[in-house]
N, C-alpha and C positions, 0 to 999 in steps of 0.2 A: 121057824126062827127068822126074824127081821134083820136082815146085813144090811139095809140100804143105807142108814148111815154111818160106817163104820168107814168108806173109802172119803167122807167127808170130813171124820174128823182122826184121819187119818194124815191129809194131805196139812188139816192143820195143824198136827204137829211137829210136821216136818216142818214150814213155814218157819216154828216159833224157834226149829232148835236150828235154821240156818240165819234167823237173824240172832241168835245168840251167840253163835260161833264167828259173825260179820263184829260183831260189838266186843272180841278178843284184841283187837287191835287197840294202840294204845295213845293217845293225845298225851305227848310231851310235853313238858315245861321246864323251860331252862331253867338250872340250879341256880345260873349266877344273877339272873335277872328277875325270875319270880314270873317271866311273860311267858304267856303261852305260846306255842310255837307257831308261826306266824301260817295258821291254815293248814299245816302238814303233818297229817298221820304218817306214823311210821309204825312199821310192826318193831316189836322190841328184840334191839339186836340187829336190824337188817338197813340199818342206815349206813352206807357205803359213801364215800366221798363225793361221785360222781351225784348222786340223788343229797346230798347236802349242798354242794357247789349248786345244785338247779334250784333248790328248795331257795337260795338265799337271792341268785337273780332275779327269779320269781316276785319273793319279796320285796326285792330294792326296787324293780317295776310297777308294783303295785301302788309305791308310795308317791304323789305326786310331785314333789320336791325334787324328785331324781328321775324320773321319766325321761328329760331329755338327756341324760348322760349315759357313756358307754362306761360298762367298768368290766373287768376282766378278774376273775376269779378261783383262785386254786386252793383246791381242798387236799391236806392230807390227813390222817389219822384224823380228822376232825379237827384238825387247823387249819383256820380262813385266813388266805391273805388275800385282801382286796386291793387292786388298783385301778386307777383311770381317774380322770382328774372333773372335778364339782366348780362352782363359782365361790360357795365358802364354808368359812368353817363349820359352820351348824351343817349344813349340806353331808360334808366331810365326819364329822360325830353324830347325824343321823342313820347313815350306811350302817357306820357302825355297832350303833345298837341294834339296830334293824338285825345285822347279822350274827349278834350274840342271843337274839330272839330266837335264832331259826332252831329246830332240834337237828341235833347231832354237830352243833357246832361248838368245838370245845375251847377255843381261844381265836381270836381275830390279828391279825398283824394289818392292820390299816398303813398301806401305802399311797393312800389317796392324796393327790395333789390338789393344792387349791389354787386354781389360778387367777392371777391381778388381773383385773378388766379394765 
């Protein structure tokens, strides 16, 4: 009886059913915006404030418009209040789409200031 290839296609089927079980995870898209979530898997259910609050700085750094600003950010139940202050308004209502992109964010209270230069 020939077993040589059985520990071969053995090993591939395990490969196929641990990238199947990696592909359970789930790419979110905000309800209110239709965007997809800016880069950030989350498993379904495990989105916790702290990993939204990151998810959304993350985001607002990535965009180059807001790179030089600090902003400070509190998440509860999935409500973002953002603050720290932009030079304008687009500045100011880019955050915040940005931040109603991110998943697990379920409402923004935009406290950004804009300051006169």
């Amino acid at each position: 009886m020939n077993t040589s290839g059985k520990p071969i296609i053995a090993l591939g089927l395990i490969c196929v059913l641990a990238a199947g079980v990696a592909g359970c995870e789930k790419n979110i898209i905000n309800e209110k915006t239709g965007v997809p979530a800016t880069d950030t898997v989350v498993k379904e259910g495990l989105a916790d404030d702290t990993n939204v609050s990151s998810a959304v700085m993350a985001a607002l750094q990535r965009e180059e418009q807001l790179k030089p600003f600090n902003f400070h950010i509190e998440t509860r139940k999935g409500d973002v209040t953002l603050m720290g202050k932009v030079n304008t308004a687009e500045q100011r209502m880019l955050a915040e789409q940005i931040t109603l992109a991110t998943a697990g964010a379920h409402t923004v209270q935009n406290k950004i200031e804009v300051e006169n230069n």
